[in-house]
N, C-alpha and C positions, 0 to 999 in steps of 0.2 A: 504494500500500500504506500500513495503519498504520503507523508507528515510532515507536520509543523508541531516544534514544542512553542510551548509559549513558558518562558522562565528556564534561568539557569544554574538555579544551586543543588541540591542533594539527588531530591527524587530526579529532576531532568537530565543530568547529568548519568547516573546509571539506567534510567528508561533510554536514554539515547545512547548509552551504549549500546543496552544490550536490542532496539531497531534495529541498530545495523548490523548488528551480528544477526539479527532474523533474518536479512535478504533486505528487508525494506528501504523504500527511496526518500532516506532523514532531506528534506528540500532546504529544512529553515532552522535556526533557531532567535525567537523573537524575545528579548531582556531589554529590562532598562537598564542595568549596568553594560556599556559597550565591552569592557574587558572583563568582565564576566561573559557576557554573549559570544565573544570573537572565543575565547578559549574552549568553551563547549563546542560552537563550530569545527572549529578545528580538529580538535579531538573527532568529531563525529562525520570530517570532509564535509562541511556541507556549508550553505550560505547565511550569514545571521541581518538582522534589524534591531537596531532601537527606538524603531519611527512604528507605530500603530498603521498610519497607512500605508506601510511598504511591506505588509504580510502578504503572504504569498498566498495568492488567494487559490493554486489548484490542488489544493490538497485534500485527500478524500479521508482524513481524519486529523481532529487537530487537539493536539493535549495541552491541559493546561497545570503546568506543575508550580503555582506559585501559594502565599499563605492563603491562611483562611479567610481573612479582612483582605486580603487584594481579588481573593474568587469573587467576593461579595461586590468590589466596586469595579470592575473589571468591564459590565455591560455600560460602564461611562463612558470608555472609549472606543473599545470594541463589537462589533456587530458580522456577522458570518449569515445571515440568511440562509437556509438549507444545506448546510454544511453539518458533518458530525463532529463536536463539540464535546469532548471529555475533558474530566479534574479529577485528580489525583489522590484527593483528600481523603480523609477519612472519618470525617468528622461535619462536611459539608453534604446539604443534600444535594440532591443532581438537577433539581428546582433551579440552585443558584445561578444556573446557564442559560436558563429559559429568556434572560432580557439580551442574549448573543445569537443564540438558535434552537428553533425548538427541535431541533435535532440534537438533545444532549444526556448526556450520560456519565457514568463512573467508571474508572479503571485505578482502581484505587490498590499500590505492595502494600501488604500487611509484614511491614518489615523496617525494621530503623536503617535508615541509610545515611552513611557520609562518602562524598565523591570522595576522598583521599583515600580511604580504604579498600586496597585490593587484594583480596579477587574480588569481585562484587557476590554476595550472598543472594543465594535463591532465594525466592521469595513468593506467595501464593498472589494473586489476583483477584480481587473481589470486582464485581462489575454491574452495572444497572443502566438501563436507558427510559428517559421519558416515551419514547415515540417503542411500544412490543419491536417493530420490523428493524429496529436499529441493536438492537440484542444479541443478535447470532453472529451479526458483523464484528460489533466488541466483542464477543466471546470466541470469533475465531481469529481478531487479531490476537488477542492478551495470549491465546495458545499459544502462539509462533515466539511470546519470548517469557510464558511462566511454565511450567509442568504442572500447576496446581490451578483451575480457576472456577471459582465460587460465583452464583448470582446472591446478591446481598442486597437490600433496600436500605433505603437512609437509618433506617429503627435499628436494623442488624448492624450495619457498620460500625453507628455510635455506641453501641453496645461492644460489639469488639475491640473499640477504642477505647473504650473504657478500660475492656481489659488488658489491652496493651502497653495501658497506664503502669497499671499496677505488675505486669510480669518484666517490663521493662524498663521503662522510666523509672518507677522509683524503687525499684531492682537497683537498678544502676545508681541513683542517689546514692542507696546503701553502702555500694562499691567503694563510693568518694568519702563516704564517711570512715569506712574501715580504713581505707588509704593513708587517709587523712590521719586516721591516730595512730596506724605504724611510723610513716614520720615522724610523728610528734614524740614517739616513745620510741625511735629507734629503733626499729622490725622494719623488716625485710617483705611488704606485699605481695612479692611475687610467693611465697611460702604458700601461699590460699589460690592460687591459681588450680592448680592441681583439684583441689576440693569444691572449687567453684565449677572446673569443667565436670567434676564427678556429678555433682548435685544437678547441672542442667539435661549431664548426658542421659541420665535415671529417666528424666521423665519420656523417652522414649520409647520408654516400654513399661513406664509404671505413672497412676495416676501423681501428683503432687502430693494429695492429703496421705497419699498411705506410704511416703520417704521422708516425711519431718523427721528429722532427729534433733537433738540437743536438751537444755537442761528443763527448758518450761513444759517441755511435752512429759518429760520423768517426771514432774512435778519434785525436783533436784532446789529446794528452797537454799539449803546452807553454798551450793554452786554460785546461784545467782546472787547471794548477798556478795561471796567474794566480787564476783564481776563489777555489783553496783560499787564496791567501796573504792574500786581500781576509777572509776568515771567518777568517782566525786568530784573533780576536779574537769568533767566533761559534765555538763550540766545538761545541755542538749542531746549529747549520746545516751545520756542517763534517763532521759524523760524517753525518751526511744525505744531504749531497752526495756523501760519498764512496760509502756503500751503496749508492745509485739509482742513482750511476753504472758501479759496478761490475755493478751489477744487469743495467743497460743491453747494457754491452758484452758480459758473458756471456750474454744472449739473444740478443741478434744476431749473435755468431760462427757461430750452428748455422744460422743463416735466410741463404739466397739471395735477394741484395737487386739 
């Protein structure tokens, strides 16, 4: 297929990778940073704009990979008439395109992405369109560059987003906070590498609720005072520790272990 992205940071940057590793004919990439836009071109051979009216108007699908407040004000400048019209988001409904064309939809990676990181990680494809006949078309591009792809409505999306909140995002806070206080106390972070990849690689093959391990699930009281008395002096680790772990033990008092 023709494309056009529109936006050039994370998500567009590996979507336009992995177009042209499909076969497809990347025509554009449309950013308001020009040295953002010229380096994604680049990367991708293909031609960019930072001018709204110098989008390449023969493109028979056009993605739009920018945030959630620019999908929103996006139909101020731009207008596609019968053009198919997709965003990335995950958290936007596919409504948000309708003042562009009512040819629009989602083609949303359910996956955290940064262009600097390579290889670029697989990722599944959730997808949706306003208009049923435009559905099969996104769902047999989003084939040619995910192995996984899902129809999902704006309800399902932002529900999954939510949970990608929490398995991700503040997963990963977590990270920074551990990091953060081997630093501080002189350890070594890479040491939990190893137990972080165990912990993720598990759920593979096993639900999450039935791998917890540590001291709040033993219901380990004299453990976790030592721990609390080590963050006395972490007041914010401490108020953390105490919540997750209460969290902990009151989910699994109702669960047969």
């Amino acid at each position: 297929m023709k494309v056009v992205i529109i936006g050039s940071g994370n998500v567009a940057t590996v979507m336009g990778s992995r177009i042209v590793a499909a076969g497809h004919d990347l025509l554009q990439v449309v950013a308001r940073s020009e040295a953002a836009a010229a380096l994604l071109a680049t990367l991708c051979g293909c031609a960019y704009s930072t001018q709204w009216e110098a989008i390449d108007r023969n493109a028979e699908i056009y993605i739009v990979s920018l945030s959630d407040r620019a999908i929103a004000e996006l139909d101020k400048v731009l207008s596609l008439p019968g053009r198919l019209v997709v965003h990335t988001a995950g958290a936007v409904p596919a409504s948000a395109l309708l003042g562009i064309s009512n040819r629009c939809g989602v083609l949303y990676p359910l996956q955290s992405l940064r262009k600097e990181i390579r290889p670029f990680p697989e990722f599944p494809l959730l997808i949706d369109a306003n208009q049923p006949a435009d559905l099969p078309v996104i769902g047999d591009f989003a084939r040619t560059i995910a192995r996984r792809v899902e129809q999902a409505d704006d309800a399902t999306r932002l529900k999954l987003h939510v949970a990608a909140i929490f398995a991700n995002n503040f997963t990963n806070f977590l990270y920074t906070i551990a990091a953060d206080f081997c630093q501080k106390e002189q350890l070594d972070f890479s040491l939990l590498l190893p137990l972080i990849r165990e912990t993720a690689g598990r759920l593979e093959n096993a639900a999450p609720r039935d791998v917890q391990t540590g001291p709040a699930i033993r219901g380990d009281r004299e453990t976790m005072d030592r721990h609390l008395k080590i963050l006395e002096k972490y007041s914010d680790m401490s108020v953390l520790y105490r919540l997750l772990s209460d969290q902990i033990t009151t989910y699994y008092k109702g669960i047969a272990r």
